[in-house]
C-alpha positions as CSV (number, residue, x, y, z in Angstrom):
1,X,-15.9,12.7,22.9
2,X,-12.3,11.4,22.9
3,X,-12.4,11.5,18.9
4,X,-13.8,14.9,18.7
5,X,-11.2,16.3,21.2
6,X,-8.2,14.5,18.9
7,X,-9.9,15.8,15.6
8,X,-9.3,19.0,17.1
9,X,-6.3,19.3,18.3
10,X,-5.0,17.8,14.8
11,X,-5.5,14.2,14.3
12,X,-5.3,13.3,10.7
13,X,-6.2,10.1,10.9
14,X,-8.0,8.1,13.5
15,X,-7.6,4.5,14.7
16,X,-9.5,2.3,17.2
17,X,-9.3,-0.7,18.9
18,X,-11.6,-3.0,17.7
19,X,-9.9,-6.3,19.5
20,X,-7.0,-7.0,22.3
21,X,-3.8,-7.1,21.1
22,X,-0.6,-9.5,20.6
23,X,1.6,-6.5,23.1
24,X,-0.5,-5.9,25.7
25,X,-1.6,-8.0,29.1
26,X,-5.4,-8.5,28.8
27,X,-7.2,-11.6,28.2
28,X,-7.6,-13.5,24.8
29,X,-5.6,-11.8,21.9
30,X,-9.2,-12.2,19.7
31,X,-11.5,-10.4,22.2
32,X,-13.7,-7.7,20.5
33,X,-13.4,-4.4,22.4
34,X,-15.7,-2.4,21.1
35,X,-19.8,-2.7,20.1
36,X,-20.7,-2.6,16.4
37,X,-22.7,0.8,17.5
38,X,-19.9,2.5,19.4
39,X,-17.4,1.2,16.5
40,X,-20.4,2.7,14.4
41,X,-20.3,5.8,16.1
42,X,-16.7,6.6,15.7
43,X,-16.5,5.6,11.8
44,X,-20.0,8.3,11.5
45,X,-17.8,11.1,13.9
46,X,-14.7,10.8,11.5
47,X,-15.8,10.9,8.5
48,X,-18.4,13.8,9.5
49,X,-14.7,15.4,9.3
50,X,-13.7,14.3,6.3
51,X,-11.0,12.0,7.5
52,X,-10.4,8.0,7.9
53,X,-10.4,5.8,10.8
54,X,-8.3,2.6,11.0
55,X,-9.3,0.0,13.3
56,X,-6.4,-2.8,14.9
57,X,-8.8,-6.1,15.0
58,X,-7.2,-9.5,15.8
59,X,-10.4,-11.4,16.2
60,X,-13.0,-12.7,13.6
61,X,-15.7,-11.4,15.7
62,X,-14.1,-7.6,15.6
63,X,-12.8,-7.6,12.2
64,X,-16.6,-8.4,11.3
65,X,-17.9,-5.4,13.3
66,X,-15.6,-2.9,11.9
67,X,-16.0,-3.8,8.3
68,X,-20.3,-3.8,9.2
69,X,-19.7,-0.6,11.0
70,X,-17.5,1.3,8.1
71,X,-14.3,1.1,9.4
72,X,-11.8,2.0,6.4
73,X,-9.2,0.0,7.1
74,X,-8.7,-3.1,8.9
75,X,-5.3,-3.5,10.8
76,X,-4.1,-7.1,11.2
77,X,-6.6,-9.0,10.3
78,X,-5.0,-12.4,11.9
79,X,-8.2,-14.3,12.2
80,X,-10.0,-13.9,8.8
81,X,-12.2,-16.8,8.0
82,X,-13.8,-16.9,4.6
83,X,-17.2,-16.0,6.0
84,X,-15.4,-12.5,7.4
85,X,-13.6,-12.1,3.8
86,X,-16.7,-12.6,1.7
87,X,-18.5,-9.3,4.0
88,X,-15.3,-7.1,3.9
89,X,-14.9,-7.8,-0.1
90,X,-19.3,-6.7,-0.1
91,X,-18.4,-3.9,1.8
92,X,-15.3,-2.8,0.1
93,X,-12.9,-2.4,3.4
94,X,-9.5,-2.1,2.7
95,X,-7.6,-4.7,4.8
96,X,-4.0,-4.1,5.9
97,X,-1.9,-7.1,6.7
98,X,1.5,-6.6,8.5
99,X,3.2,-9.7,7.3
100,X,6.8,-9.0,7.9
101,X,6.2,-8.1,11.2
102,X,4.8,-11.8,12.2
103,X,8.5,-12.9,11.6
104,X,10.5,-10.2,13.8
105,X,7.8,-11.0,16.6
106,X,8.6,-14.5,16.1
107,X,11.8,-13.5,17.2
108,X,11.3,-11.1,19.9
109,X,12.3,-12.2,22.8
110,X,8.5,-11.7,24.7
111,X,7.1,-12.2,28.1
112,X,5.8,-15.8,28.3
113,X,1.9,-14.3,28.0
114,X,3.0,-12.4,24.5
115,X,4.7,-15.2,23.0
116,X,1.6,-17.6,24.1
117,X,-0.5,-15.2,21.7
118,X,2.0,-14.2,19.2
119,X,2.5,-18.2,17.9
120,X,-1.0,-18.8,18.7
121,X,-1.6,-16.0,16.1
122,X,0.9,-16.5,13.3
123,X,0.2,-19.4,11.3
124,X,-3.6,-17.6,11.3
125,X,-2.3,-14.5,10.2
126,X,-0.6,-16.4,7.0
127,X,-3.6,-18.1,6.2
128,X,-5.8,-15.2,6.6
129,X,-3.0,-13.0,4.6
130,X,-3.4,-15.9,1.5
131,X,-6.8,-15.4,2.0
132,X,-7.6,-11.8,1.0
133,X,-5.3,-12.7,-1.7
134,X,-7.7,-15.5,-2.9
135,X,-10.7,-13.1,-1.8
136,X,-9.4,-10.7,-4.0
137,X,-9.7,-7.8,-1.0
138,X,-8.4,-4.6,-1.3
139,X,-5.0,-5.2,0.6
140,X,-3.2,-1.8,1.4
141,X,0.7,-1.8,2.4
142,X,1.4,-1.3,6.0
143,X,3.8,-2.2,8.4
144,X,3.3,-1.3,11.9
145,X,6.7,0.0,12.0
146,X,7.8,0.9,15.5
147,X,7.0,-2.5,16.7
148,X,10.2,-3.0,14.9
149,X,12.7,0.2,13.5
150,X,11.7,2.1,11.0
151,X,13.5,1.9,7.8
152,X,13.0,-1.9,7.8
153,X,9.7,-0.7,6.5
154,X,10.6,-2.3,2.5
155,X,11.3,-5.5,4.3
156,X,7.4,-6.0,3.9
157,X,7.8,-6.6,0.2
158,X,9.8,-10.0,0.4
159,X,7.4,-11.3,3.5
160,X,4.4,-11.2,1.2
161,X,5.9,-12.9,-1.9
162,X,6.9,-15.2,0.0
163,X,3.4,-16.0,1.3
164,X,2.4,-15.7,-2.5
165,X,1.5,-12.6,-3.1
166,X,3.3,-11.0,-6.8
167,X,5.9,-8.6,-6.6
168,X,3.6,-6.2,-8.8
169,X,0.6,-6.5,-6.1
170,X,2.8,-5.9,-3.5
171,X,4.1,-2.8,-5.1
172,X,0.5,-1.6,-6.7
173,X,-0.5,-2.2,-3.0
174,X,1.8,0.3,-1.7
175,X,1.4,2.2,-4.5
176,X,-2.6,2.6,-5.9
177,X,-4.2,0.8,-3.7
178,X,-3.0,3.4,-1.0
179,X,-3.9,6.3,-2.2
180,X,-6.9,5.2,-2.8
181,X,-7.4,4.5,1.2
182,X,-5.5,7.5,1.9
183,X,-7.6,9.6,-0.3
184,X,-5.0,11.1,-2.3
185,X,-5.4,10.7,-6.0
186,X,-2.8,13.3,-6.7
187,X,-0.3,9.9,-5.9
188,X,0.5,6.8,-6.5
189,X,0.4,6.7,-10.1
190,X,3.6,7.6,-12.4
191,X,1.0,10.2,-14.7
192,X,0.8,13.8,-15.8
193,X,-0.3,16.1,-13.7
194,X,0.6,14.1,-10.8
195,X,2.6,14.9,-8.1
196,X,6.0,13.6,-9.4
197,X,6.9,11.7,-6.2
198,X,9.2,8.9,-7.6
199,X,12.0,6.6,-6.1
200,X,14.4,4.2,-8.1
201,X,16.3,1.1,-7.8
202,X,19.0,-0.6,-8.8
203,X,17.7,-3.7,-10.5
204,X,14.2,-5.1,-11.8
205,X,11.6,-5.1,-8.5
206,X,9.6,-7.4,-10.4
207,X,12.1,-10.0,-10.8
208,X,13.8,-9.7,-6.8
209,X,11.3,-7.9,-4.9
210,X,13.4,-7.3,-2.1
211,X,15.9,-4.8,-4.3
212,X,13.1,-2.4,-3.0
213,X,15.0,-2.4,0.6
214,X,17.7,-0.2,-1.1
215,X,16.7,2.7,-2.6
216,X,19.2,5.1,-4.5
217,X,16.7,7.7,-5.8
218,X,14.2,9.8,-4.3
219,X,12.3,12.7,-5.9
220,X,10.1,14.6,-4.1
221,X,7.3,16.7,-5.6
222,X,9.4,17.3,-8.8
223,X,12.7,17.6,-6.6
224,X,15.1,15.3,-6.5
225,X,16.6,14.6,-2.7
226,X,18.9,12.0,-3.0
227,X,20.7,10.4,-6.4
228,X,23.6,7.8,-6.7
């Protein structure tokens, strides 16, 4: 009921809460939240809309049950064991790690009961990050920005090349393998009859993947907004 009202007052995307969480008070940081049928439910309700529904999972246990009950995307994904890879690869769930933010929570100053789960969680979320790489998932870019400012959002790049991901499937990551979640083929590609939505910078990406943190060009749709 709750997903229908949000659909219609607007909601373009949806997302759920298929585990606890590292930033809130309840019980083990892993614990699934939802059934597979009511996580079932609301994947059936959103994409009767046409849109996509994310889901935040922590836990092996919920991470499983979103990818069975097709969930898009998986948010997190800090305890992924091989067995939970090998069903979201089957199903074809995107998985979105947030790899950058494991260090700025590492040094947030948190509540004794947040920082129990945060470093219980991190080394987990590094191995199960080298893991979809191994896996060969379908890893989409995100950030959770907002945890930390936006605009450190680039930062990303240099936290997953240094857990051994390429510089190029970082960036095709934020690039194809987005749209692709998003739905939006018009983007994400540098091709005709694209939208031309381009940025630039100073130096080779592929080479220092962190020169992405400092952008000097934008164009938007065919416009260009900002040039050295």
């Amino acid at each position: 009921h709750s997903l229908r009202y949000q659909i219609k007052h607007g909601a373009k995307v949806i997302k759920i809460c298929a585990t606890a969480g590292v930033l809130s008070f309840e019980g083990p940081v892993g614990a699934q939240q939802y059934t597979i049928e009511e996580l079932r439910a609301a994947a059936e309700e959103t994409h009767r809309h046409g849109l996509k529904i994310a889901a935040h999972a922590h836990g092996t246990e919920g991470i499983i049950a979103a990818s069975e009950a097709g969930i898009d995307s998986i948010e997190h994904d800090s305890m992924l064991t091989e067995e939970a890879a090998a069903l979201i690869k089957k199903n074809g769930t995107f998985v979105v790690p947030n790899i950058y933010l494991l260090q700025t929570l590492a040094e947030t100053e948190l509540p004794p009961q947040l920082a129990a789960k945060q470093a219980y969680l991190t080394p987990l979320a590094a191995e199960g990050f080298r893991r979809s790489l191994r896996q060969g998932l379908k890893v989409s870019f995100g950030t959770d920005a907002g945890v930390f400012p936006h605009g450190d959002n680039a930062k990303e790049f240099a936290a997953r090349v240094a857990l051994g991901d390429s510089p190029l499937h970082a960036i095709r990551s934020a690039t194809l393998v987005n749209a692709e979640l998003f739905g939006t083929p018009d983007r994400g590609r540098i091709e005709s009859g694209l939208l031309a939505d381009l940025i630039a910078v100073d130096g080779d990406p592929l080479a220092n993947v962190s020169v992405l943190e400092n952008v000097k060009f934008v164009m938007k749709g065919g416009v260009v907004y900002k040039a050295p």
